[in-house]
One Martini backbone bead per residue (centre of mass of N, CA, C, O) as a GRO file, in nm:
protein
  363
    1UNK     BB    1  -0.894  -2.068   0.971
    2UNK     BB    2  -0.731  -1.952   0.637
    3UNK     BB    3  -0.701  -1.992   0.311
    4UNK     BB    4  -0.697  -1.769  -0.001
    5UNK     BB    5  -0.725  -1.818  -0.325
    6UNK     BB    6  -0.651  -1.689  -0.636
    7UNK     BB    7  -0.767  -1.779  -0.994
    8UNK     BB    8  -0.750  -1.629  -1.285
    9UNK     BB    9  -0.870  -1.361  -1.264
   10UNK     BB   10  -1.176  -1.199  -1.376
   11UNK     BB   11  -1.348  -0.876  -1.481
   12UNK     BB   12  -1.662  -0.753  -1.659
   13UNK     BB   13  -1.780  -0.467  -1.761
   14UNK     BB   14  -1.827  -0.542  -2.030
   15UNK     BB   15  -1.581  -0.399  -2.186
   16UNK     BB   16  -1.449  -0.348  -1.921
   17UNK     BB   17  -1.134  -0.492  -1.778
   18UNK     BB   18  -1.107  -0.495  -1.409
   19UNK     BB   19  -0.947  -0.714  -1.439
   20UNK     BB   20  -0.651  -0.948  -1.446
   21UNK     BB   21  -0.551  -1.199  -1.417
   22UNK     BB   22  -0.520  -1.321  -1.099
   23UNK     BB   23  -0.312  -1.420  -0.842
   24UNK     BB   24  -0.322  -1.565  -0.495
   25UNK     BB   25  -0.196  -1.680  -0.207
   26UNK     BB   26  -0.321  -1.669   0.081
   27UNK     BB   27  -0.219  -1.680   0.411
   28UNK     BB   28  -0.284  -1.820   0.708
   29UNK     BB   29  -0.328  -1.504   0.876
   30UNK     BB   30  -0.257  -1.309   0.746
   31UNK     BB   31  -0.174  -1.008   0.594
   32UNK     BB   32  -0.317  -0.852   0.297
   33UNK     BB   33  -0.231  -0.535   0.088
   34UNK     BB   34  -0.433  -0.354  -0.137
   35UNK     BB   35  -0.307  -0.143  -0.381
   36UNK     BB   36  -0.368   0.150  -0.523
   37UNK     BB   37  -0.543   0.336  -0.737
   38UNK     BB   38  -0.798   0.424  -0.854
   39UNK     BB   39  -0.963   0.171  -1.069
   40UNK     BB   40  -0.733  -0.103  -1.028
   41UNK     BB   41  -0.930  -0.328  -0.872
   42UNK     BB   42  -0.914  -0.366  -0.532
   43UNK     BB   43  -1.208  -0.394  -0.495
   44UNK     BB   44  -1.333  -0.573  -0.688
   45UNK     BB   45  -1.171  -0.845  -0.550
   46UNK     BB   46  -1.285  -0.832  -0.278
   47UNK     BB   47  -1.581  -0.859  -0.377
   48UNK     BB   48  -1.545  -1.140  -0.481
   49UNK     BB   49  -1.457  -1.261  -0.227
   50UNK     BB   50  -1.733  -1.195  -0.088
   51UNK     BB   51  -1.963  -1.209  -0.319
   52UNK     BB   52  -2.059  -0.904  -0.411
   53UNK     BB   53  -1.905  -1.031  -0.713
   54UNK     BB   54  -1.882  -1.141  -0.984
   55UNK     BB   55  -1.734  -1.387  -1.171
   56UNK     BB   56  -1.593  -1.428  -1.500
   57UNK     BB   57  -1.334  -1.563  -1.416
   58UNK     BB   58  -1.216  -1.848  -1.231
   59UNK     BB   59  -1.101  -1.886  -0.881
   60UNK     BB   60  -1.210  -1.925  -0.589
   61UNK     BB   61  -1.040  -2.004  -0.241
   62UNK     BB   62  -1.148  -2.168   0.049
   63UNK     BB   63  -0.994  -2.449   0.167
   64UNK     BB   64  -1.008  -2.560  -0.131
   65UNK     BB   65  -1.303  -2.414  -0.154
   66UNK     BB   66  -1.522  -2.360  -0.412
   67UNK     BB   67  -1.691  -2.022  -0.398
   68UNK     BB   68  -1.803  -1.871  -0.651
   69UNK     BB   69  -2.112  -1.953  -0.593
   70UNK     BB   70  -2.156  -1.858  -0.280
   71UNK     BB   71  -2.290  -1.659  -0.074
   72UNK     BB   72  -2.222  -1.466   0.173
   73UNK     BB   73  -2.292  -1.629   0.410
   74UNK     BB   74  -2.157  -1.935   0.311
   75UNK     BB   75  -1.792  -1.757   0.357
   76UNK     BB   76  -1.719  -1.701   0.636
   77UNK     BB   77  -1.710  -1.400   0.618
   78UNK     BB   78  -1.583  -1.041   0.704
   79UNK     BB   79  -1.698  -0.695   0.670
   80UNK     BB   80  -1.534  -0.365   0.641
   81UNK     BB   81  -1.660  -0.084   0.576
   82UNK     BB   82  -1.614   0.225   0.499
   83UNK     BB   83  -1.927   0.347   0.618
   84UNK     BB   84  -1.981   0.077   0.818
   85UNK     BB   85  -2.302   0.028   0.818
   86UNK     BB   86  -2.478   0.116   1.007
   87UNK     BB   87  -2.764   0.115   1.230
   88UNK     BB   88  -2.932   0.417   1.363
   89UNK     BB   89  -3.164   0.275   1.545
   90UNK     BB   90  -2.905   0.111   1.697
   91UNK     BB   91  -2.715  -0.039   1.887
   92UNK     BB   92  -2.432  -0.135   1.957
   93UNK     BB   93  -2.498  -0.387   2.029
   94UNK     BB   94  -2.756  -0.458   1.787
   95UNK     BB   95  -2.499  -0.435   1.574
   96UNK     BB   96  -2.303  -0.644   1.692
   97UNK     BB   97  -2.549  -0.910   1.681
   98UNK     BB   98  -2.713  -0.905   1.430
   99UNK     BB   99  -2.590  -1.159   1.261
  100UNK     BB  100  -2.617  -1.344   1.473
  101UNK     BB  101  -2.982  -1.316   1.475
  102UNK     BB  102  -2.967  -1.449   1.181
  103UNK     BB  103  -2.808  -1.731   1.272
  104UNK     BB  104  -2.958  -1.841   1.547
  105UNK     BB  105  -2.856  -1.750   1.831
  106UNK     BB  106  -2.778  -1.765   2.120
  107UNK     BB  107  -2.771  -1.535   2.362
  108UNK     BB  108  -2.578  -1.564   2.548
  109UNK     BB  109  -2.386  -1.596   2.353
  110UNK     BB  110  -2.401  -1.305   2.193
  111UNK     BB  111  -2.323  -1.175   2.439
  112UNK     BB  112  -2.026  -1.316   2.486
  113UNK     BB  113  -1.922  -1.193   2.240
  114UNK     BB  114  -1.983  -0.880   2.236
  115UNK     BB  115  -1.828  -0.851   2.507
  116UNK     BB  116  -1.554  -0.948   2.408
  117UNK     BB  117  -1.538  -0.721   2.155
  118UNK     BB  118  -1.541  -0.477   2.339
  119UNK     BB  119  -1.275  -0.515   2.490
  120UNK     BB  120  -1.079  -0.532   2.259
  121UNK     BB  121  -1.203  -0.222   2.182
  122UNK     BB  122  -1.296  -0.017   2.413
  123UNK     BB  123  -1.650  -0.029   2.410
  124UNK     BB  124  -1.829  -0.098   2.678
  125UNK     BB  125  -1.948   0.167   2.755
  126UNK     BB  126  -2.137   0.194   2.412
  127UNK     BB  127  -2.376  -0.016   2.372
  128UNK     BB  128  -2.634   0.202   2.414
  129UNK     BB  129  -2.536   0.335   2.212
  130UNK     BB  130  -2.570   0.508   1.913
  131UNK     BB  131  -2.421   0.623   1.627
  132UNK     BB  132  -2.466   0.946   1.676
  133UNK     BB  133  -2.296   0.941   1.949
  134UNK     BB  134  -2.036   0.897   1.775
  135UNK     BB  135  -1.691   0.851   1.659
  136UNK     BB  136  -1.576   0.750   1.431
  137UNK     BB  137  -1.355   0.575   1.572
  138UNK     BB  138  -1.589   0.416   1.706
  139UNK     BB  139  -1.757   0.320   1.453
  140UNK     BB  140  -1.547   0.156   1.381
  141UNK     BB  141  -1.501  -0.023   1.598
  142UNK     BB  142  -1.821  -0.141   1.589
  143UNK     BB  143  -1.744  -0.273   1.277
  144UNK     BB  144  -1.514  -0.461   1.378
  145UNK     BB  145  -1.713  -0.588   1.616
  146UNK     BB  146  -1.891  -0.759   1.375
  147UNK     BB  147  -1.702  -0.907   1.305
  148UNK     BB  148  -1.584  -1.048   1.528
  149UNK     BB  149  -1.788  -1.216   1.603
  150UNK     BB  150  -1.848  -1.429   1.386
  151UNK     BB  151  -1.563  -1.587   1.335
  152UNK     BB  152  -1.428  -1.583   1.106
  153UNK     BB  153  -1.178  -1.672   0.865
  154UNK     BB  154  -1.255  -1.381   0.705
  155UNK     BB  155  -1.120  -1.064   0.665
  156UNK     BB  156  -1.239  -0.745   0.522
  157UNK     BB  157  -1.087  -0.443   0.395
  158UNK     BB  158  -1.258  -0.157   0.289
  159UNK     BB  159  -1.159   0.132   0.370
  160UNK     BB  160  -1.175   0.200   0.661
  161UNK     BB  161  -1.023   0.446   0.724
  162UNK     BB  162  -1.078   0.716   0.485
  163UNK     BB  163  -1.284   0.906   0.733
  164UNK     BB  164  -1.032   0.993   0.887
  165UNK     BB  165  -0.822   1.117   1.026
  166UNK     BB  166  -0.502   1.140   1.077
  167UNK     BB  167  -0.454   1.084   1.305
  168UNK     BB  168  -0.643   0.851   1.373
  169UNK     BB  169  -0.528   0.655   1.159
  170UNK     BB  170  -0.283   0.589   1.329
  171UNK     BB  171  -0.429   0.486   1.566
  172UNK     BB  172  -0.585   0.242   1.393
  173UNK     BB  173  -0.363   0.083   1.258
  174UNK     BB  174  -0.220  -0.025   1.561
  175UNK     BB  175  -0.468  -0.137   1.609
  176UNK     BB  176  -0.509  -0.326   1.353
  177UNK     BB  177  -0.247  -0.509   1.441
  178UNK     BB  178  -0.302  -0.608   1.708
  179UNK     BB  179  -0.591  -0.716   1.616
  180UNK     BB  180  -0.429  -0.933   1.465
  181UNK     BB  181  -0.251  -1.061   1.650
  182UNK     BB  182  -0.439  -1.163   1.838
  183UNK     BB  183  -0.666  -1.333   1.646
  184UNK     BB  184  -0.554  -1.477   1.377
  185UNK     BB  185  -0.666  -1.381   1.122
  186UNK     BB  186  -0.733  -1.353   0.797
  187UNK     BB  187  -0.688  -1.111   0.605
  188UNK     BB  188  -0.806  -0.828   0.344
  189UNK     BB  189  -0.676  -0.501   0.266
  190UNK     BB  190  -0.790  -0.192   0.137
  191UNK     BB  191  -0.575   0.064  -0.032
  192UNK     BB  192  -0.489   0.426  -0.109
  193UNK     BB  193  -0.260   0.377   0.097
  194UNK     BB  194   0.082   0.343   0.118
  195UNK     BB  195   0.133   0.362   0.409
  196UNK     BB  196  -0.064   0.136   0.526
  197UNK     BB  197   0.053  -0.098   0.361
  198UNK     BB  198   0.341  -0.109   0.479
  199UNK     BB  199   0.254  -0.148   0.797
  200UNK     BB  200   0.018  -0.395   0.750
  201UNK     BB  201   0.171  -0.574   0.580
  202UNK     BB  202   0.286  -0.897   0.509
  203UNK     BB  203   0.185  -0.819   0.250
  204UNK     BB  204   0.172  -0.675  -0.089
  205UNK     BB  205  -0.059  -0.535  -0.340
  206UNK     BB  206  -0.036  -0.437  -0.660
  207UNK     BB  207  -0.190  -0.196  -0.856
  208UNK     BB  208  -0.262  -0.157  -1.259
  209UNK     BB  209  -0.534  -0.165  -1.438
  210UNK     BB  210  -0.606  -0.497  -1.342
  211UNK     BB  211  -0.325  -0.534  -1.259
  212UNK     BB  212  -0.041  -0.693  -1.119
  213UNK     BB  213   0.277  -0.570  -1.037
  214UNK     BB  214   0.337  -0.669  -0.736
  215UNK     BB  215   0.451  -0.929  -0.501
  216UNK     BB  216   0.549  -0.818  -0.122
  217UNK     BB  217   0.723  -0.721   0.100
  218UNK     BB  218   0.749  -0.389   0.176
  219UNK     BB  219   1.098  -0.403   0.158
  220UNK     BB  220   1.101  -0.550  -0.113
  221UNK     BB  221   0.915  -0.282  -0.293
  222UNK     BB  222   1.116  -0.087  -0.208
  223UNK     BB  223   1.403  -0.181  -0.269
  224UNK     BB  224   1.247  -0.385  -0.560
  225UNK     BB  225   1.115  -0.277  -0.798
  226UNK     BB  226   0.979  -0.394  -1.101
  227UNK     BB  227   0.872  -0.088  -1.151
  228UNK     BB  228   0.806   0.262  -1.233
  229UNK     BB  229   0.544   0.244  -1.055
  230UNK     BB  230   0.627   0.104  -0.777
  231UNK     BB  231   0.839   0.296  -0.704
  232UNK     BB  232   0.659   0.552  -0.687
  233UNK     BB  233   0.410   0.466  -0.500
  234UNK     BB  234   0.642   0.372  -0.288
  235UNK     BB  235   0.688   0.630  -0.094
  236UNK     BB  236   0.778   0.894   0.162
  237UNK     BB  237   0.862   1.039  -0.074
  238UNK     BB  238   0.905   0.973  -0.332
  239UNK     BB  239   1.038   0.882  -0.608
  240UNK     BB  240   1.290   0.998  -0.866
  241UNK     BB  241   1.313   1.101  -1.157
  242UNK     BB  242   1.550   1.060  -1.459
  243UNK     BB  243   1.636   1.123  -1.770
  244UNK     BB  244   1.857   0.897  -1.985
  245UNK     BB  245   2.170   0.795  -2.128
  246UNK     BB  246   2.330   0.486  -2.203
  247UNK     BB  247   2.725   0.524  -2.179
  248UNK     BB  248   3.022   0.462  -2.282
  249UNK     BB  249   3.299   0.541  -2.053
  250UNK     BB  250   3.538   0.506  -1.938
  251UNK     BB  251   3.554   0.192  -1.889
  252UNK     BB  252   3.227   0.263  -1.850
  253UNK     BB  253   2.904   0.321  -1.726
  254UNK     BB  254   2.644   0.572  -1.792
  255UNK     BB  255   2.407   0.850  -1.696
  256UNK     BB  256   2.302   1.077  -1.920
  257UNK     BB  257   2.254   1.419  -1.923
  258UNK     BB  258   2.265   1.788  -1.924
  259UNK     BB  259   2.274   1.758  -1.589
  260UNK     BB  260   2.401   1.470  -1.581
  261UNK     BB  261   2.680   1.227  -1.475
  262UNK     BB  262   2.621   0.906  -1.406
  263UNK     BB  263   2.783   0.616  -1.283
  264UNK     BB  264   2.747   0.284  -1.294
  265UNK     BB  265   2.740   0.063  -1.056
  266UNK     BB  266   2.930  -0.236  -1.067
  267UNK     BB  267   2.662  -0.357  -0.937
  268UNK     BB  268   2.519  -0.292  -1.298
  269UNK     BB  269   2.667  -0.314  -1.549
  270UNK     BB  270   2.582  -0.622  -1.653
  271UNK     BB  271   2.284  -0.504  -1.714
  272UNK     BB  272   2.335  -0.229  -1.892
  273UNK     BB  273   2.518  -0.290  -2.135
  274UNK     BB  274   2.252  -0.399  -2.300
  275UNK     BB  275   2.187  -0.044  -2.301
  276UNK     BB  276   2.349   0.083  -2.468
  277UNK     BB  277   2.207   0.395  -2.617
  278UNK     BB  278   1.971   0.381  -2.446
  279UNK     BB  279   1.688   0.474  -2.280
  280UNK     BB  280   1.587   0.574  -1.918
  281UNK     BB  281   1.562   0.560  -1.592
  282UNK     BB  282   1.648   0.733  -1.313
  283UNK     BB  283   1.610   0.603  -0.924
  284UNK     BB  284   1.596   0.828  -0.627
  285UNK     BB  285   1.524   0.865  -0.330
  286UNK     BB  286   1.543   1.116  -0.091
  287UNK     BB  287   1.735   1.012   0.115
  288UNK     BB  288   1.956   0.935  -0.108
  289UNK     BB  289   2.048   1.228  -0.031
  290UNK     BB  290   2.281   1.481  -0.057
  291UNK     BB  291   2.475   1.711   0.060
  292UNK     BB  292   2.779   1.817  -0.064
  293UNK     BB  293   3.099   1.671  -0.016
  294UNK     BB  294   3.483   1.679  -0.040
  295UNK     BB  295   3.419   1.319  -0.028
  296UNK     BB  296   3.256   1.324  -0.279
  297UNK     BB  297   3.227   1.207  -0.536
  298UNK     BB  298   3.141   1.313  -0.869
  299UNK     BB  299   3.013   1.069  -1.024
  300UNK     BB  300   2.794   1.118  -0.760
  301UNK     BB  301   2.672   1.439  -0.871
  302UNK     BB  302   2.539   1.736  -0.859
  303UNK     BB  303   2.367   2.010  -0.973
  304UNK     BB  304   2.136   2.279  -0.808
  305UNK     BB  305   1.824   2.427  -0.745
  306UNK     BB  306   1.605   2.605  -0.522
  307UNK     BB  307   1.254   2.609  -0.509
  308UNK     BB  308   1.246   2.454  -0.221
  309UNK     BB  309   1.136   2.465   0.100
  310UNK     BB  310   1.060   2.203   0.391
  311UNK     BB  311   0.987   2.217   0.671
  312UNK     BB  312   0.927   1.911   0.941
  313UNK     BB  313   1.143   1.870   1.177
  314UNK     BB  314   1.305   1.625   1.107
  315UNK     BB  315   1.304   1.702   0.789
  316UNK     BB  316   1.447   1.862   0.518
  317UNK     BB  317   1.284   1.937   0.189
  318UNK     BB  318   1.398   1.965  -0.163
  319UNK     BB  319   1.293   2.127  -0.415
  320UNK     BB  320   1.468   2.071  -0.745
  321UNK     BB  321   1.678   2.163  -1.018
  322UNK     BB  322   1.763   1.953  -1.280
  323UNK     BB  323   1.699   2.105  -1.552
  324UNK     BB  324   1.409   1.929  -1.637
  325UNK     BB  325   1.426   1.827  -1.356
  326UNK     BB  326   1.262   1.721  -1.056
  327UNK     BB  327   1.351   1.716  -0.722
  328UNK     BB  328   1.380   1.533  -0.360
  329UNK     BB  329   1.539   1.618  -0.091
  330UNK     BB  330   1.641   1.474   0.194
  331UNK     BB  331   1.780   1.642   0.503
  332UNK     BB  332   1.909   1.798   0.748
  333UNK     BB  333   1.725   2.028   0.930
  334UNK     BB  334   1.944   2.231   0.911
  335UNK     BB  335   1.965   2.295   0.694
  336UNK     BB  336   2.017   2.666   0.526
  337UNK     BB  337   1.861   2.634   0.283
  338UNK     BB  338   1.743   2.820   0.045
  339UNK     BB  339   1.594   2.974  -0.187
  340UNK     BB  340   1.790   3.033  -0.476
  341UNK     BB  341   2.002   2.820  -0.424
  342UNK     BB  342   2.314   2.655  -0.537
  343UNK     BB  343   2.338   2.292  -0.507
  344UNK     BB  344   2.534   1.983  -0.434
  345UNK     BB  345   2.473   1.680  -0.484
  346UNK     BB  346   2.457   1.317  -0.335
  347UNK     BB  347   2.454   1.018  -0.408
  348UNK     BB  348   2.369   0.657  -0.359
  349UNK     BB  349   2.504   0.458  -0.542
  350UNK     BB  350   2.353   0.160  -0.352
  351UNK     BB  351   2.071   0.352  -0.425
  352UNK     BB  352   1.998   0.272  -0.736
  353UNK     BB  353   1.788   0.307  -1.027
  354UNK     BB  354   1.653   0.159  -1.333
  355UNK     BB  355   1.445   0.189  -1.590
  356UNK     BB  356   1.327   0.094  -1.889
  357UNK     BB  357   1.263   0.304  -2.195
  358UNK     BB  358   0.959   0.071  -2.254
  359UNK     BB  359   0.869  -0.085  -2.005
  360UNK     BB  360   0.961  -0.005  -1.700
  361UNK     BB  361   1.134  -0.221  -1.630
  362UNK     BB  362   1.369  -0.351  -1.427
  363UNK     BB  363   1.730  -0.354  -1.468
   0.00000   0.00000   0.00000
């Protein structure tokens, strides 16, 4: 096994700077997970440590030994690519044994990996069928098990998930928590899909536009997001914002715009005081919303419209109309409310969020 040291990488191609100073230590055994939207350089950073992109500047280390120079074959890497990237001439035998026999491993050896490889994966069944005749489902197992045989040091996964269905999707991510767990091998895995980060990461790292904007356990960056990127993109469905301006009022200070007056709570108040005056924007993720009852403090409500009901089975989701800016409350499935009733909201005083209106860091 292996820990694998990322220091102040950068990556150009020509003018354009797609990766930007990274540093990330990533410990022996673990899973960590790089999300971020397309083009934020999450997969341009994996593909350097695989070695199948130069590095600009900075130094990769795997075991403390600088792999900069290194082709891939001689970074005990094994990756497994979005596309699969199968022989379709090959059974799936000869497709996971491929590397083995190209590193001129004993026939033996080669047998007795893949067919570990395939225990673990359940595909024993397959090994003489091609790839043609497999399910997408079976086809990425078939690319876990090449990279499975090969015992690397480090696995790294590009978006291997998003060719399936969502069901399956659901099934492989389980696959692959259940397969790290077992192997016990240092993962690097990307995604645009923040529902797989949080589920599959030991840690996450974000990314936005070739810088990390935070690295964290998932429940981490979910409850204290470093900024209103990270706020938003963690979470589904996501976190509210609502543009406010921070006003001294009564004793306290307050949240207001034209259609909502919130109080900010004592436990942010002197973070918040030395931004009295200045504009803000509030964070509320939809789950930390109710209807209004007559036990609700009225300093944490607002008025509002209802422009969409979603009914989803286990919760139904409001989308509302408070003045300029729309917001999402997750509500219980119960709830009678249709489309262009007038509803009263109750926030959770201790799960508001704030965020500076120019640099957009938290407060």
């Amino acid at each position: 096994m292996a820990q694998v040291t990322i220091r102040q990488i950068n990556k150009f191609y020509d003018d354009v700077h797609a990766v930007k100073d990274v540093n990330l230590q990533i410990n022996d055994k673990e899973f960590v997970v790089f999300v971020g939207p397309s083009g934020c350089g999450k997969t341009t950073t994996l593909r350097m440590v695989a070695g199948l992109e130069s590095i600009s500047s900075g130094e990769i280390l795997v075991d403390d030994v600088v792999v900069n120079e290194l082709p891939p074959m001689d970074r005990d890497i094994a990756m497994v690519f979005q596309n699969y990237a199968l022989y379709p001439h090959m059974s799936v035998f000869d497709n996971m044994a491929f590397g083995l026999k190209m590193r001129k491993f004993a026939r033996e050896e080669i047998d007795k990996r893949v067919r570990e490889a395939a225990d673990i994966l359940d595909i024993g069944e397959l090994l003489k069928r091609k790839p043609r005749q497999l399910s997408g489902g079976q086809r990425q197992r078939v690319a876990l098990g090449r990279a499975i045989v090969r015992h690397p040091k480090v696995f790294l996964f590009d978006e291997p998930l998003s060719n399936l269905d969502a069901k399956l999707r659901v099934q492989m991510r389980v696959e692959l928590k259940k397969l790290h767990d077992r192997l016990g091998t240092t993962a690097i895995y990307v995604t645009h899909d923040q529902v797989e980060a949080m589920t599959l990461g030991d840690r996450v790292v974000v990314m936005k536009d070739g810088w990390v904007q935070q690295v964290g356990e998932p429940m981490d960056l979910y409850n204290k997001p470093a900024n209103r990127f990270v706020a938003g993109f963690i979470g589904s469905p996501a976190m509210n914002f609502a543009g406010v301006t921070f006003v001294a009022r009564d004793g306290g200070v307050w949240a207001d715009n034209e259609a909502m007056k919130i109080k900010v709570p004592e436990r942010l108040v002197e973070r918040v005081r030395p931004h009295v005056g200045e504009t803000a924007t509030l964070g509320i993720r939809p789950e930390d919303m109710r209807i209004a009852g007559s036990a609700d403090p009225v300093e944490y409500g607002f008025a509002c419209d209802v422009e969409v009901v979603e009914r989803l089975g286990s919760e139904t989701l409001l989308d509302v109309r408070v003045g300029k800016d729309s917001l999402v409350a997750s509500v219980d499935p119960m709830t009678p409310a249709k489309i262009r009733d007038k509803l009263r909201l109750a926030l959770d005083p201790d799960r508001l969020h704030f965020f500076d209106g120019k640099t957009e860091a938290a407060i």
